[in-house]
N, C-alpha and C positions, 0 to 999 in steps of 0.2 A: 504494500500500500504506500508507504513510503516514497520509493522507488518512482512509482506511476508518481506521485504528487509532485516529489522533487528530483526529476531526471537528473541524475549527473551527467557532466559532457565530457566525453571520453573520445579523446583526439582518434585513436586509431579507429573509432568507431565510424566516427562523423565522417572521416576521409579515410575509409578503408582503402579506395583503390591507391591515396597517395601510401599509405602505410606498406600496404600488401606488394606493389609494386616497385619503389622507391626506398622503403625504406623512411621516409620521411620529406620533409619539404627540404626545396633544394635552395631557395631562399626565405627569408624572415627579414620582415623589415620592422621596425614599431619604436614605440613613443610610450616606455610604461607610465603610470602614473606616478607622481611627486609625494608618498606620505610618509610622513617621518615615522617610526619606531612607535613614537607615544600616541601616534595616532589610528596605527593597525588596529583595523577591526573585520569582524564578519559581513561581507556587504549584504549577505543574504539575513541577517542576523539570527543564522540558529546557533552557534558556539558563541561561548563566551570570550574577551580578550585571549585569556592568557591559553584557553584550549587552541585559538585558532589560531596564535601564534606557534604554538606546537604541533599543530596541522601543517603549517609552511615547511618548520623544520622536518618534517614526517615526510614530504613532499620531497626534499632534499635529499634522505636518504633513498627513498623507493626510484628518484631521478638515476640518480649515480650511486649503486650501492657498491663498485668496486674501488670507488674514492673513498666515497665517505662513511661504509660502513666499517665497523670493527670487525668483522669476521664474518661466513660466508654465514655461519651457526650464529648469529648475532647482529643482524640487521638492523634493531631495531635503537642498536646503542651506534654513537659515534667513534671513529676512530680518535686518539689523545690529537688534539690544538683542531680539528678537522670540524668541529662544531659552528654552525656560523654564530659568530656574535649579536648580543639576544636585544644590540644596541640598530641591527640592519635597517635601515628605510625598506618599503615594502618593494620597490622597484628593483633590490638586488635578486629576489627570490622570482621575478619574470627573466632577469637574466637565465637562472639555473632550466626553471619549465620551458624558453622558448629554446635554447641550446638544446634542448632533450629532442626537440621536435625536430631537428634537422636531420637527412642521411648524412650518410661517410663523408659525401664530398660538397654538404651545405654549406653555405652561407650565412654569418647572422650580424645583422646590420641594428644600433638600436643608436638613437636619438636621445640623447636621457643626462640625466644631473651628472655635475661634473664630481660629486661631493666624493663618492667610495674614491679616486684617484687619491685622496691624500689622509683621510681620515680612519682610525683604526679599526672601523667595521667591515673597513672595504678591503681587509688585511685577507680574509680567508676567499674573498672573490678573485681579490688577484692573485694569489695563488694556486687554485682551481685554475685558473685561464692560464698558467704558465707550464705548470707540469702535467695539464690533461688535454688542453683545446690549442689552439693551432692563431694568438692571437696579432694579426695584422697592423690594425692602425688605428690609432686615435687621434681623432680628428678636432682640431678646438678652432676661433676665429675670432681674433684681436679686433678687428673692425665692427662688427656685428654679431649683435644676440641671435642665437636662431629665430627665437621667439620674443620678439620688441614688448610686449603685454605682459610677459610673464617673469615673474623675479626669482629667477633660477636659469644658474649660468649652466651651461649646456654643453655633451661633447660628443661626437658621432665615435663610435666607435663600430667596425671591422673584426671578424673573429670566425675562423674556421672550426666546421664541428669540431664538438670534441671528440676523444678517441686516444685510446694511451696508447693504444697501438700506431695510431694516426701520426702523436705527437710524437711519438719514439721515432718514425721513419723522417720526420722533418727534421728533425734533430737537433738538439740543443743550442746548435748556433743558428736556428733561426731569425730572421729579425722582426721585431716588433719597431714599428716605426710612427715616432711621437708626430706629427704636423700641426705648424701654429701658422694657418693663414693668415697675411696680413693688410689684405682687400674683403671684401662682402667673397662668397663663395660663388654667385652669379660672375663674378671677374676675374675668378682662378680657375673653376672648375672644368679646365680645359684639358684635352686629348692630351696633348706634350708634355703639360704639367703632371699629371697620372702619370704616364708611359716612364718620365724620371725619376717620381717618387718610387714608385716599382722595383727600380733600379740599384736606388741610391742605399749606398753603407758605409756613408762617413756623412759624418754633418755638414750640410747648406744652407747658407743663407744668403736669403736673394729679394728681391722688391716685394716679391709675390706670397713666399710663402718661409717658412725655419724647417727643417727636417732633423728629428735626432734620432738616426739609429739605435738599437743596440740589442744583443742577444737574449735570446731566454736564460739563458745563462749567467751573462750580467744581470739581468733583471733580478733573477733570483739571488744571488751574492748581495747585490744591493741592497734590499730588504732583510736580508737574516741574518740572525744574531747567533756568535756561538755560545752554549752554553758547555759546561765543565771546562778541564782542560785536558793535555796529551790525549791519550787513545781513548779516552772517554769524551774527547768534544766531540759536540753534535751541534748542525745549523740546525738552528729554528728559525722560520717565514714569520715575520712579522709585520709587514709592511713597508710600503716606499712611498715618497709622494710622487709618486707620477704626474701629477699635477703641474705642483710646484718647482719640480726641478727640472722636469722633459717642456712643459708645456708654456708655463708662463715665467720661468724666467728671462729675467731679463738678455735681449744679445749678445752681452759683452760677456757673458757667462760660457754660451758656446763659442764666442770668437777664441777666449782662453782655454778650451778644452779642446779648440782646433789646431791651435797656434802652439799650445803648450803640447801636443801628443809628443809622448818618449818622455816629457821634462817634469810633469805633476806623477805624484805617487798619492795613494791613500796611506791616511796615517796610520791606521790599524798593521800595514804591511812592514814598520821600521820603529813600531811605538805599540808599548802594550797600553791599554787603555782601561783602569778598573776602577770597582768602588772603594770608595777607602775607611779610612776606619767607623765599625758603630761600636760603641763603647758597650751598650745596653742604660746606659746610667753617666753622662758626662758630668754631675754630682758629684759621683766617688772617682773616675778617672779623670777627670782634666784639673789639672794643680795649676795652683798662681805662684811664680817665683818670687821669692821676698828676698833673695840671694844666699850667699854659703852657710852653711850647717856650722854649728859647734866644732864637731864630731866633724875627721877631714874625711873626704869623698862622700858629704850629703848636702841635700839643700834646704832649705827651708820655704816650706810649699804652704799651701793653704787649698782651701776645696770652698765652691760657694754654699756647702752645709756649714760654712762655721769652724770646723776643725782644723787645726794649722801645728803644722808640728817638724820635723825632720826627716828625710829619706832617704837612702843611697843611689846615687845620681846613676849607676847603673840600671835605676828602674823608672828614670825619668827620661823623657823625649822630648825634646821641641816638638810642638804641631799647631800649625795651620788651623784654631780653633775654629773660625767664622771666612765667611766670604770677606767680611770689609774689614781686617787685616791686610789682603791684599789689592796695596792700591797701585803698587809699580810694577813691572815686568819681574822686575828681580826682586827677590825674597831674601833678605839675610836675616840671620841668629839673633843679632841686635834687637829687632823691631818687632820677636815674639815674649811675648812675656808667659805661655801656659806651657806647664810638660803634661804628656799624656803620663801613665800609669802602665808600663808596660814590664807585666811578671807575668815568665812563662814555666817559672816553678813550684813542684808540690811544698806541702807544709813540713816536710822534714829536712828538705832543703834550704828552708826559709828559716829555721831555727835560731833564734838569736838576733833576728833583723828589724830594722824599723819597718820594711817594710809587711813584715808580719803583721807587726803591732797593728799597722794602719790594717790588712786585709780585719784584723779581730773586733777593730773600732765600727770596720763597715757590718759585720756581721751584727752587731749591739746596738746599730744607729738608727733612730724612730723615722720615717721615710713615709711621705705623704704624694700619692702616689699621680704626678700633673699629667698625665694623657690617655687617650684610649679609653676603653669601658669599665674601666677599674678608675677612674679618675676620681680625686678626694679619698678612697681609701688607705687609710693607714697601716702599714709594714714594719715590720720589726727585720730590722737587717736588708741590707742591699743585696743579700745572696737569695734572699726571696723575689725578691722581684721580676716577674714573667721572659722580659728580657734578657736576664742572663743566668739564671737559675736552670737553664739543659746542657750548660755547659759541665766540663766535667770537672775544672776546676772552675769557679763562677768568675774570678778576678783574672782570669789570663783570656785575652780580647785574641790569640792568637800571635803567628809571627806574619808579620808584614815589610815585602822591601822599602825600602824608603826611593820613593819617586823621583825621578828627573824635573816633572815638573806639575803644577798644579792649577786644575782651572774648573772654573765656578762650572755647577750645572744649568744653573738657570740664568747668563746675564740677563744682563736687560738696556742699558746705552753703551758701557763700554762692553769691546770685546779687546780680550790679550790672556797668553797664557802663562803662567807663572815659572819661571825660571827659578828651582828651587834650590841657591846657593846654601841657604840655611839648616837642608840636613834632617826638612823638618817632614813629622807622617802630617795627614790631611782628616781632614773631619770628615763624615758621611756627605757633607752639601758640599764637599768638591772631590772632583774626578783624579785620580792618581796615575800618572802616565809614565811611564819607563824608557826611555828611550835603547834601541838595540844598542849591543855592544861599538857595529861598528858605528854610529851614530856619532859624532862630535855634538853634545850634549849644547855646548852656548850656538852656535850653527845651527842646527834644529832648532831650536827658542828661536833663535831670531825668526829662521822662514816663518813659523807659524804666528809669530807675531805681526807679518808683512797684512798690510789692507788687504790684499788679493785673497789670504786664509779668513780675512771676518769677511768676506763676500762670502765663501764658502759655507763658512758657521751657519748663516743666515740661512742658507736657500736648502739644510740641509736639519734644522731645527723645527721644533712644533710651534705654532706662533700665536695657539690657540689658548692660551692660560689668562690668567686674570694678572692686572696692571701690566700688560704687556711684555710679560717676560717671557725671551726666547727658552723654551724647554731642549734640551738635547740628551736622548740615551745614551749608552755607552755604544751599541752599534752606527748611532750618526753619529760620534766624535769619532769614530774608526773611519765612516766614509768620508770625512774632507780629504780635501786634496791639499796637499802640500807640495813646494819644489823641494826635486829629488834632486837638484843637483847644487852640492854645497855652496857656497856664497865667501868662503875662505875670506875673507875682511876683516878690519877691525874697525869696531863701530865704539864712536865715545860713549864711554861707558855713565855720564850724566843722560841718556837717552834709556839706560836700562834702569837707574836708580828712578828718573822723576815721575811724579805722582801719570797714572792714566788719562787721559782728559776723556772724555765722551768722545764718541764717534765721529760728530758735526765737531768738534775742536781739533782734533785730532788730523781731520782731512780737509778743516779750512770751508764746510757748508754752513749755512745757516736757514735751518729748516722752516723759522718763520717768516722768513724775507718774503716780501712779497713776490720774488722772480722767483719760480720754481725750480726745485732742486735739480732738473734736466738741463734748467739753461744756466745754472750758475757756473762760474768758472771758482773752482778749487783752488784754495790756498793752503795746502797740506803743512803743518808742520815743519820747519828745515829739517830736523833728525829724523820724523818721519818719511817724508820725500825721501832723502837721501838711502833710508831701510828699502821701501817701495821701489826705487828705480832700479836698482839691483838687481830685484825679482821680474821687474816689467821689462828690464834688456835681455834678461836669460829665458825670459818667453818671447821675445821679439814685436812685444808691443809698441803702438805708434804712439803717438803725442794724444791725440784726441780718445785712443781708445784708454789710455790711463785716467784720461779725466773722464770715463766713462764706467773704469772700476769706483772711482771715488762716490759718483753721484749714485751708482747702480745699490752702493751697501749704504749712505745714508738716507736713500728712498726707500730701500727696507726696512731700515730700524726705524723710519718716522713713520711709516704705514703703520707697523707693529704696534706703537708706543702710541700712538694719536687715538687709536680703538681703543685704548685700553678707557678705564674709567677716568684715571687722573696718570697726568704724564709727571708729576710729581714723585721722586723717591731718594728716599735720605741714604 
């Protein structure tokens, strides 16, 4: 009864002959609908939200169950990261059903928001499309909205059925290829222009249109992150901004990845790049130095519970407590005043030591407990506390190298990374980089210090967070690009000590002038220029295109910083 009331509509039913005969449709053209995640619902209205959200997902596995299910005996679970995220606008889940509809050697053309290209929902679609479907080209256009009415930017995208078998015989150096027209589509979308993009497997740029190659391969390295390390790391697909960095960056981005091929490196490939220390409780590990001990080889430390006593400087660190400690490129010993707390021996080794004393003071200290769901409750001992209580001694934070160099996770106006002369570990809110052995440690500093690496930073950051602070994980600080080829100079070392200035100080813009920041002419710094020209001769940059790195990275950071709430920050 049911049934008869409310047909279902069953593709291979409705076009049996396309099914029976085909295999499926040999093109798909469409335009899904635009609704956000919080807006999914049943249009028929017999399920409720969150059933017929789980209907989508049900769809996705019965679509592709040799993707996305966990086993052949197990259909109905997903395979581990293979889940689509429960964050997806409803238009990613017609990509998955109208791909299903095509044969072996279909077509699928879709018209549709540009948003999964950069955002992390869109993390488990483009990867579906890299390692199962076969996918062409994405189409975007600088000059015009698809749709002038509608406020939602828009991108055509190209995509061969899927098929692992399909995609195995294409083979991982296929190209996916980004295009950014830069006319109306009625004024490009010519025979010649197609028959070159077709063609084309290095980047062009030309009146008409941007082109940016690149493999499935690249694609995929791009977005993943490794996790463990030696024989136990594994990539995990996390996402790329296809968007932001194929589509709408700025030209002077490709003209330096054109001009520099052989000379840029990713950092990841010559620099380890990790988190750095979490205390569990920077209470009881991070001391304030009051200077030398009584007692020779101790200091006299203090903790912001109040306690302040003696240690043996063999258990004390210099460390990088906060982001705004560091204001220069270079970091010395001088201008830290905290040591971390770092004992990585048991209690019978510890016999006789102040720093025992202090581990027995933490274990007896009333502790009121400031975060998380436990917030305001009171704790008898810091070895209780959720955060470092699985450890297996609770005071030994582990052993940690001490970093080459150190850089914020989240700026926000300046960008530079810290040259870290001083010897010192780093707090959890900055990143801890190593530079390779054969590395020349102030040589690296510098390139990555150069404007051409904070253009990088920028286009390669999340730019989505509140007061406009650039977000970066640790797999996009491994993707920038740095010059690979050393700089051997000596640079006046007042250019590594003085304070950072902003980004608009530092490259000479000024972002509320009334001439916009495209047409101003740059007056970078003397010590800056002189770093920057360096880098812009060993890429074979001209005049005009270096004043077009300067404006490209302070139009980013005021796009960024202008959205936010208040471009105000202490």
């Amino acid at each position: 009864q049911s049934l008869r009331e409310e047909r279902p509509f069953i593709w291979s039913i409705e076009f049996a002959e396309i099914f029976f005969e085909k295999g499926g449709f040999d093109l798909i053209i469409g335009n899904p609908p635009y609704v956000r995640q919080e807006e999914i619902a049943d249009p028929n209205g017999l399920l409720g939200v969150n059933n017929y959200k789980a209907a989508l997902k049900e769809m996705v596995l019965l679509d592709f169950p040799e993707y996305f299910a966990r086993a052949a005996d197990r259909l109905h679970e997903f395979k581990k990261d293979r889940e689509p995220s429960g964050r997806s606008d409803l238009y990613i889940y017609f990509y998955i059903r109208s791909l299903r509809l095509l044969n072996e050697r279909g077509l699928h053309v879709f018209i549709c928001s540009n948003s999964w290209l950069d955002v992390g929902y869109g993390a488990w679609l483009q990867e579906f499309l890299l390692r199962g479907a076969v996918p062409h080209y994405v189409f975007d256009n600088h000059a015009r909205r698809s749709f002038a009415n509608a406020d939602i930017n828009t991108v055509i995208t190209v995509i061969g059925a899927p098929g692992f078998a399909k995609a195995a015989r294409k083979g991982a150096n296929h190209y996916a290829r980004f295009v950014a027209f830069k006319r109306p589509f009625e004024e490009v979308i010519l025979a010649e222009h197609l028959v070159a993009l077709e063609m084309q497997q290095s980047i062009e740029l030309n009146d008409a249109y941007r082109i940016y190659p690149i493999t499935v391969t690249d694609l995929l390295a791009e977005g993943s992150e490794t996790e463990g390390e030696g024989i136990r790391a594994t990539a995990k697909y996390v996402g790329d901004k296809w968007g932001g960095k194929y589509l709408r960056a700025p030209d002077i981005f490709f003209t330096i990845l054109k001009k520099g091929h052989g000379r840029l490196i990713k950092l990841g490939k010559i620099a380890n790049v990790r988190f750095s220390i979490k205390t569990g409780s920077n209470e009881f590990f991070y001391l304030e130095s009051l200077g030398p001990g009584v007692t020779p080889g101790t200091l006299r430390v203090r903790n912001s519970a109040g306690w302040q006593g003696e240690i043996e400087q063999e258990f004390l660190h210099p460390v990088i407590k906060s982001p705004r400690e560091c204001r220069a490129i270079q970091i010395t010993r001088q201008e830290l005043k905290f040591h971390v707390f770092l004992c990585n021996r048991g209690r019978p080794e510890l016999r006789g030591t102040n720093a025992l004393d202090y581990i027995k003071w933490g274990e007896n200290a009333t502790i009121e407990v400031r975060a998380g769901a436990a917030k305001g409750t009171i704790v008898r001992g810091y070895n209780n506390l959720s955060s470092v209580s699985n450890r297996k001694n609770w005071w030994d934070i582990g052993k940690h190298p001490i970093p080459s160099f150190a850089m914020v996770k989240g700026p926000w106006n300046r960008h530079f990374v810290v040259i870290n002369t001083a010897g010192a570990y780093c707090d959890q809110q900055l990143y801890a980089i190593e530079s390779n052995s054969a590395e020349d440690t102030l040589d690296l500093g510098l390139r990555t210090n150069s404007t051409l690496t904070a253009l990088f930073f920028e286009l390669e950051g999340r730019r989505n967070l509140g007061e406009g602070i650039l977000w970066l994980a640790t797999y996009e600080v491994k993707n920038v690009r740095v010059l690979c080829v050393p700089l051997q100079v000596q640079i006046d070392n007042s250019f590594l000590s003085r304070p950072v200035r902003d980004i608009f100080g530092e490259c000479g813009i000024d972002p509320k002038s009334d001439i916009p920041i495209a047409e101003q002419e740059p007056a970078p710094l003397p010590d800056r220029k002189a770093l920057d020209d360096i880098v812009f001769d060993a890429l074979g940059l001209d005049q005009e295109e270096r004043k077009q790195v300067y404006r490209a990275v302070c139009q980013l950071v005021w796009e960024r910083i202008s959205r936010a709430k208040s471009v105000t920050r202490n």
